[in-house]
Every structure is written in C-alpha cells, then in structure tokens.
N, C-alpha and C positions, 0 to 999 in steps of 0.2 A: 917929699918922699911918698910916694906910693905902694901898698904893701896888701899881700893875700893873704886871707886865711881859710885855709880849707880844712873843712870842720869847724861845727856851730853845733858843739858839744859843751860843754861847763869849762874846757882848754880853750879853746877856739873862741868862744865870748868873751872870755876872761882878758883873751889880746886885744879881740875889736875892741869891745868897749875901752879896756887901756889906748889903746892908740887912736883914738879916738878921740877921747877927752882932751888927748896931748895934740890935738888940732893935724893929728898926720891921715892923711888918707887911706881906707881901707878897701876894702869887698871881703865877704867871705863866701866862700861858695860851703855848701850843704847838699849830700846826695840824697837824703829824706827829705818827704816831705812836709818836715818839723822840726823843729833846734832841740838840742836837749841832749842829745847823743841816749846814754843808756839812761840817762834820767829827766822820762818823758811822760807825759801823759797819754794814758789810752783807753779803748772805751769799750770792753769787754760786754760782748750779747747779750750777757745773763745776767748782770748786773743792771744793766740801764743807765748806768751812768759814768762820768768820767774818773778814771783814779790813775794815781801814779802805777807806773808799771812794777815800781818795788817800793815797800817802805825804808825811808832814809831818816836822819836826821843829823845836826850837826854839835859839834861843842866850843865852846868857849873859847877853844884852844884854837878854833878853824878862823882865826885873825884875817888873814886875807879874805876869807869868804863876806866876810862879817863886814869888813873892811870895803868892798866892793859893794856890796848891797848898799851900804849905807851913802856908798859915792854915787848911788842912781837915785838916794833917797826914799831908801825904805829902809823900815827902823826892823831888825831883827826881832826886837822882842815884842814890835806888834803882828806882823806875819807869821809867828811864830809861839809856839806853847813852852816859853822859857823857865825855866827851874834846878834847883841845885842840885846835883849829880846825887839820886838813888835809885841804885841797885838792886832791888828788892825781886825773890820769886814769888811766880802767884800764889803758893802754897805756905808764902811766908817765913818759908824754915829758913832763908838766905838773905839777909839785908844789911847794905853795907850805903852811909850818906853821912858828906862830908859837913862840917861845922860850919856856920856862916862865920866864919872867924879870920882873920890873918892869917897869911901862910907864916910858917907851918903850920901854924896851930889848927888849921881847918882841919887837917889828918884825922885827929882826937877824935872826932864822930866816926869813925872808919876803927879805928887801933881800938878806942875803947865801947863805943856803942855801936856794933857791928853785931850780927846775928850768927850763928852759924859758920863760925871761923876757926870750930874746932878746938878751942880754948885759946891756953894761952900758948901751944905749940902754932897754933896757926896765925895768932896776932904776930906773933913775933915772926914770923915767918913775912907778912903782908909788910912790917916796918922793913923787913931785910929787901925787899924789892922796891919797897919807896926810896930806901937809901940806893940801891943800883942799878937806878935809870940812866948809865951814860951808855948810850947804844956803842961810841967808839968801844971802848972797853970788853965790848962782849964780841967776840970770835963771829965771824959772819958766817961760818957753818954750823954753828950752834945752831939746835932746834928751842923752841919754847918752853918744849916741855924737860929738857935739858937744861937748860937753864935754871929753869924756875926748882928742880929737883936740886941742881948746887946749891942754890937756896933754900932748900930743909923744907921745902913745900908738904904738906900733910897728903897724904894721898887723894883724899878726899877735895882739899881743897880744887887741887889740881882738875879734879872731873867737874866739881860744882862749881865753884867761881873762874878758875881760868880758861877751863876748855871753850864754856859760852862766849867769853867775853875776846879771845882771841881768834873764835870764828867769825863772829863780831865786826873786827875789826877787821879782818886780813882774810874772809873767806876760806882759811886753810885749817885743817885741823892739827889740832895743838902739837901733835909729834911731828909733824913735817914743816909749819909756819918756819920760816926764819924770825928767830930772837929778837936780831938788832930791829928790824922794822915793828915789830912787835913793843918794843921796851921804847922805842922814839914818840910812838902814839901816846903809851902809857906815861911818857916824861912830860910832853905836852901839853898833857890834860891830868889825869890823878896826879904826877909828882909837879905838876906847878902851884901855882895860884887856885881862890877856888872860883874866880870868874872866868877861868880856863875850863874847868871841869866840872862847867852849867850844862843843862842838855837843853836843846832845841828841839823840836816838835811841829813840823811847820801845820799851819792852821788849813792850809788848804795845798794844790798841787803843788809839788817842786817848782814847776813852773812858773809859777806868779811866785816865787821868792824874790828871783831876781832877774832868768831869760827872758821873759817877756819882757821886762821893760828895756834889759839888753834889744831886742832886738827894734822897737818902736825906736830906742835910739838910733841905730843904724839904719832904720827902713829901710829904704829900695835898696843899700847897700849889702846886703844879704841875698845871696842868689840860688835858689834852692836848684842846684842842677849841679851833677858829677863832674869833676874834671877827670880829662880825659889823659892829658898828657903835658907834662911837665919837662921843662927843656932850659939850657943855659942859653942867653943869645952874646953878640962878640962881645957888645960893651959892659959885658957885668952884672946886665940885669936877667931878669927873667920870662921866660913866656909860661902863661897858662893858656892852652887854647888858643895860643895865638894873640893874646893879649898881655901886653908887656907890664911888668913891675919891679921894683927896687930890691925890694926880701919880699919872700913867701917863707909863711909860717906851717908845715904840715901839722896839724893838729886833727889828727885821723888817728884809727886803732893800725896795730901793725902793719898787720898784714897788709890794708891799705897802702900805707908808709913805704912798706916792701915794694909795692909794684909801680908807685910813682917814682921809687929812688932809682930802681932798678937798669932805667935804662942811660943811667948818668955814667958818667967815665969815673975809674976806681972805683967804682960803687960797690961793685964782688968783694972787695978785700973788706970795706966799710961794714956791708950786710952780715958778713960774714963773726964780727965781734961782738954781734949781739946773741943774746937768747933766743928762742922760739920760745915762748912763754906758752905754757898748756892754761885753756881755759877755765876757770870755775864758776856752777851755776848758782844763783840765788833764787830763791821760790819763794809766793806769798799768796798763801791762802787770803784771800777777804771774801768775809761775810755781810751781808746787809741783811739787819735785823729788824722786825717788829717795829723794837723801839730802842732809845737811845740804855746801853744795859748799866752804865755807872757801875761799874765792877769795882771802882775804886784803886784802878791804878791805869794812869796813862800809860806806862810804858813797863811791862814785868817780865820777869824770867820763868822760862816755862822747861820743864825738867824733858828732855828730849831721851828717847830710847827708839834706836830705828829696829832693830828685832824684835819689839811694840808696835810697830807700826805710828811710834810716837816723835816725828820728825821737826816738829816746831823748836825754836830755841826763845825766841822775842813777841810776846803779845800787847798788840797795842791797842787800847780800847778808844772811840775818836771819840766819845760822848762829852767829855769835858775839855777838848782840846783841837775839836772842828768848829769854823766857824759857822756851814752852812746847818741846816736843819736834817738834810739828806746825808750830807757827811756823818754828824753825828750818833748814825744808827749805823756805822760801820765797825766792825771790828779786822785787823790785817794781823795774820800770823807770819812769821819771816821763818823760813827753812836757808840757813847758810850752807855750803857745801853741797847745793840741792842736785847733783848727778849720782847722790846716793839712791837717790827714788828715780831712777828712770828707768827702769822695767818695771814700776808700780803703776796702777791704773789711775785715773785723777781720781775716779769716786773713792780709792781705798785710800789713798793718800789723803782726802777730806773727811774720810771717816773714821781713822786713825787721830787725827787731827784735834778732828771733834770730841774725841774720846778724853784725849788728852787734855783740854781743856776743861774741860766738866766735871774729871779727876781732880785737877790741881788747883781749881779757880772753886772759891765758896758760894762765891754770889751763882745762882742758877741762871743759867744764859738764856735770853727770850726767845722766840720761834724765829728761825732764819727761813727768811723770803728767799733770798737769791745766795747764792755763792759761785766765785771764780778762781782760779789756780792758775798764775801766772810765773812762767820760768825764763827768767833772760839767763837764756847759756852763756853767754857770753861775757858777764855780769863782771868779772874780774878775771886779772891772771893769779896760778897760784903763785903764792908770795911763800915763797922755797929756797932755801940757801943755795948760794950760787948763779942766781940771774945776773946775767949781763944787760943792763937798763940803758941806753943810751943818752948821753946828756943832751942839754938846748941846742948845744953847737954841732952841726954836722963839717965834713970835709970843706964845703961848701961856699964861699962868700957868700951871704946874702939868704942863705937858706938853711932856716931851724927848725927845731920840735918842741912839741908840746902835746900832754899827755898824761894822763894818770900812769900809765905805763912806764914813760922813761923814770929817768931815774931823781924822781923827785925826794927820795930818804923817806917817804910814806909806805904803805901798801895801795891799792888802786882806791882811794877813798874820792868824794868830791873835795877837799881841801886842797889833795895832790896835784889832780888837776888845773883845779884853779890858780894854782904858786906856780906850773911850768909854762901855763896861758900867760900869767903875767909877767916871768923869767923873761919869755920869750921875747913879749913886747918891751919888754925894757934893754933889752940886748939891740933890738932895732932901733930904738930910740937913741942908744951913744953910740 
C-alpha cells in the first residue's frame, strides 16, 4: 500500500511516522519550507536567535503525544521540564497543586491546600466540577461560563481561576468557549490520575521533542513542495500531481482542505456540512535578558486587564527549565485571544506587558537586551458551540482527515492533532 500525506504538521507526522513504523509506504508532501505546521521554529531579527513561534506545552493527559515520542525514543521527561500540576499566580494570591497521591486522593492538595478559592464557597464549588467532568452530559451549546455558574462558581473564581485557564486551553473566552470541549480537557487531566495532570515544559524547541526525528525517519520521503491537485483515477486509487496512490491523508488547515476537496464530485453537498471556523490569535512577548532571572516559577499566572494595557495571561521564565545557556536568559509571556491587541502598537503592547510583569512578579526583572512580539493569527479556530468538525472519514474511499480541526473531542490543542494523524493512519492500515 502506498499512501500521501499532505501536511507535515504535528497531524500529518503523526500518520507518516504511524505508517511507517507499520512498514507501509508513504510521502508526505509540505508547502513550507519547514515541518511543524503552527508549531515551529523561527528566528526573529531582534532577538538573535531561534525560538518557537509560540510558547506550548504538554500534559500527562496528552497519551498519544507521549506515546509517539517515546516510539521514536525520546524520553518526555528528559526533553522535557516535567512536574506535578501547579497552578500558581505570579502574585501568589492564586495557587492551586495536586497531592503526589492516588487518585482521588491527589485532589486533597487542590480541595484543601489551594490558595485563593474564595473559602469554603469556592472549594466546594472546585469538588462540584471535579465530580461533572462528563462532557456527554453537558448540553453542546452550553457556554463555559454557564456551566461553570450552574455549578455555584463564586464570581470571583470564574474571572481568576477559570477564565485563564479555559483560554488556556481553548483560545476562546470563557463566555463563548463551548463547555463540552472545555470540561473533556479538564476530565483528562485535573479529573483523572495525577500522572495525567504532570505539566510538561519542553527544554528546548517544539521541534526537537519529536518532528525532527519524525522527519530523519522519513528522509527523502518528505517533499517540501505544494500539491497542486488532487484527483480520483478509475481504479480506486489516487492521483497527486500525477502521481498515483492507495489513500491520501489531507492533513492541512481548512481552508486548504477546501480547495483540494473542491473539485471532487459531491463535494458541494460534503463542504457544505461543515463549519467555517473563525480564526483565533495567540501572541508571545519574549524577552532575552542580561541574565538568567530565577524568578522562581517556571510557569505562573499573570492577572491580565486589557483596558491596562495588561494583556499577558501565562509567564514562563526559561532559567530553570532551558537546557541551553542562551535559552536560559529567556523569559516568553503568552497573550491568548491575542486579536484583542491588534490596533495596539507592538511597543505598547510590550510596554504594557512590561508593566504588568514588574507589578505582579516580586523578584525585579534584569535589563532586557532584546525583545520580540510574535502573533500567529491563525493560531486556533474559536472552539464555540455549534461547530460542525468533520470526522477521519470523508465521502471518499481511500481519502481522509487529519487535523486539530476536525472533530477530534479537543479544542485545536497538539494532542488533538496528533489522535486524528494517528486515527487517520490506522483507518489506512485496516
């Protein structure tokens, strides 16, 4: 069997490498000239040096991911700045970390040694949502913040702990997020085990996790060049370009998807049952500093106010959790929902930023040498009740998807990806 896959995105490797292993023949073609899709390395003027284009990381819960990596033989928790899920803001009012304990029992660090959860109206409120993580259950036009309000959420809570953490997750802000994708993440990781709800931190690019050695696998099988057009031939198989194969995998962002389906018979009625998905951007201040700052938290909550010009929600300081020397003097602020700032200038946007960090954070921050502001528009779709995701299988014989997009029961996270790259290729393989 012979099989394409276009796109050599976190989807799109996730099949090669699957089908692969499984001794089946592949190509994947790639219109960049780079694998990674939205999670990539780039190498910003002002900085000097290479960084991801956003900051990521992964959790416990992301099994596949973890799961794949370690089938190319790399150990997660040595590429990686692995540690038990907390939640802590820079300002400290807010700290919520689970027990190294047996499930349930891990909870107990959360329910009883949790900072800033509003007493005991808010603990009990946190137990009411550990007990109603069944996404079936919850109404798929329900919003988040709905939800979580039928749950006796304290007002408070709702702005400090949920809002962050469900843009977080789902790029969308908390009153439009759809619940069920929302409460699936959360059951997977806080309402499971506590080696589900470890964070991850990778030590250096996204890329050296696991695409790189994704693609050293496949070498020359990888073809950075667009396809152009995609066609049925009599006997069942498929043309790319004129080059014939068994199944093709689309493992491209929609729109893409769109215009290779497009000129397929029935295709109108097919295209026609999905969403247009609006896009959401993510933003990430990085600083390179002096020197490395030990601020004392690898990964903290940062109190955001955009009519402050205080747009950060996630600060990640690299000093205890880069491997290189030059990493280590980095500092990356994450802005979710980042199309709230785009009538803002980049300086006002970093110097808001700045502000807000020096506010909230105790430790004084060293002399920043360089800083960059990077926005990938495209960064997710908004995850909003009522999308129509399309599954692996198209009308098609022989021709599927794969995508953080389709309808993997995530929001557009890398896990999602990676489960419908793999979906995919295991559909080709029976």
């Amino acid at each position: 069997m012979k099989t394409a896959v276009v796109g050599a995105g976190w989807a799109g490797l996730a099949a090669a490498v699957h089908l692969h292993q499984a001794n089946h023949r592949v190509h994947i073609y790639e219109a960049a000239p780079q694998a990674g899709g939205r999670a990539r390395p780039i190498d910003p003027p002002a900085l000097g040096q290479s960084i991801d284009n956003g900051q990521h990381l992964l959790l416990g819960a992301y099994r596949e991911t973890l799961g794949l990596m370690r089938s190319l033989r790399v150990d997660p928790e040595d590429v990686c700045h692995a540690q038990p899920l907390a939640l802590q803001s820079a300002d400290r009012q807010l700290r919520l970390r689970f027990w190294p304990l047996p499930a349930p029992a891990h909870r107990l660090g959360a329910l009883i040694g949790g900072r800033g959860l509003d007493g005991w109206h808010g603990r009990r409120h946190l137990l009411r949502v550990l007990c109603a993580l069944d996404p079936d259950a919850i109404d798929p036009w329900t919003t988040v913040a709905h939800w979580l309000r039928q749950l006796d959420c304290p007002p408070g809570l709702l702005r400090r702990l949920w809002g962050p953490l469900c843009l977080a997750a789902t790029n969308t802000d908390i009153a439009r997020a759809q619940a069920q994708l929302f409460a699936r993440v959360l059951r997977d990781s806080l309402g499971h085990d506590a080696q589900a709800s470890r964070l991850y931190i990778p030590r250096s690019r996204l890329h050296d996790l696991w695409p790189a050695q994704a693609c050293a696998l496949l070498g020359d099988h990888v073809r950075f060049r667009r396809v152009h057009a995609l066609s049925p031939e009599p006997d069942g198989r498929w043309s790319i370009d004129g080059e014939s194969y068994d199944h093709v995998i689309l493992a491209v962002p929609p729109g893409e998807a769109r215009r290779l389906i497009s000129p397929l018979p029935r295709a109108a009625q097919y295209l026609d049952a999905w969403s247009v998905p609006q896009h959401a951007a993510i933003g990430t201040l990085t600083l390179r500093l002096s020197q490395p700052w030990d601020s004392g938290h690898a990964m903290a909550l940062l109190w955001d106010d955009p009519d402050r010009e205080a747009w950060g929600q996630w600060l990640f300081d690299r000093s205890a959790t880069a491997r290189s020397p030059a990493d280590r003097r980095l500092v990356h602020v994450v802005v979710s929902a980042a199309d709230r700032y785009a009538d803002r200038s980049t300086a006002d946007i970093a110097t808001g930023i700045l502000s807000q960090i020096r506010t909230q954070v105790a430790r004084p921050l060293p002399s920043i040498e360089a800083q960059a502001l990077v926005t990938e528009k495209r960064a997710t779709f908004d995850a909003v009740p009522g999308l129509r995701r399309p599954t692996t299988i198209t009308p098609w014989p022989g021709l599927l998807l794969a995508g953080d997009w389709t309808d993997t029961g995530y929001p557009a996270v890398l896990e999602g990806a990676v489960r419908s790259g793999l979906r995919a290729a295991d559909r080709v393989m029976r």
